[in-house]
C-alpha positions in Angstrom: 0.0 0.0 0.0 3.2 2.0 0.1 3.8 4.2 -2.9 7.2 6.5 -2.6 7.0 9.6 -4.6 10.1 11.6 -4.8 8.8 13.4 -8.1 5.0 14.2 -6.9 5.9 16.1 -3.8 4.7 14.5 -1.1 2.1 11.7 -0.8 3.8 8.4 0.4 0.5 6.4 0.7 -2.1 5.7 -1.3 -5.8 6.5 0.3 -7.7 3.8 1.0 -10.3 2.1 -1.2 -14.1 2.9 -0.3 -15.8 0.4 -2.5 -15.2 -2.9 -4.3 -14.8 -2.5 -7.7 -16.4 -5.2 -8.8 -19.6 -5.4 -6.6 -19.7 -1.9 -5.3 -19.7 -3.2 -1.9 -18.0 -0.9 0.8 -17.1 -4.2 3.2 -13.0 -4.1 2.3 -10.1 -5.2 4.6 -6.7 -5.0 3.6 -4.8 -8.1 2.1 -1.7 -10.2 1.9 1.3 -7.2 1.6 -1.0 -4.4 2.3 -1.1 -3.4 -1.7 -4.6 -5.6 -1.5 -8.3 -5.5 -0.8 -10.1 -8.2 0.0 -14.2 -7.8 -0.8 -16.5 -10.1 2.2 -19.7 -9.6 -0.1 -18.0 -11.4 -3.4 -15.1 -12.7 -2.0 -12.6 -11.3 -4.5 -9.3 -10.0 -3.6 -7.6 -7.0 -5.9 -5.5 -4.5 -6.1 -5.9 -0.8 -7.3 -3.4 1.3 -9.2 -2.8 4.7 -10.0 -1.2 5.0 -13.9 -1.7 8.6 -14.2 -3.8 11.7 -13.8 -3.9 12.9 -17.2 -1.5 16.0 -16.0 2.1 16.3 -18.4 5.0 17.7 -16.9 7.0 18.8 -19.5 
């Protein structure tokens, strides 16, 4: 759940998740290395990943 970011000035976390994906359920406990989520409703375990935020540095 750790995310070092030496460029972006600040945030070394990642917020939590509020809702499954998958089943919209908002029952989630963290998982495994702490990079996880684990759903109770449908019993699926994922991850969720930041790839950008549309924002170009130049």
């Amino acid at each position: 759940m750790s995310e070092e970011s030496a460029d972006t000035g600040g945030r070394s976390r990642q917020l939590p998740v509020f809702f499954c994906p998958y089943c919209g359920d908002e029952e989630l406990t963290p998982h495994g290395d702490g990079s996880e989520w684990h759903c109770a409703a449908c019993l699926r375990t994922f991850t969720v990943r930041l790839t950008g935020t549309g924002v170009h540095q130049p």
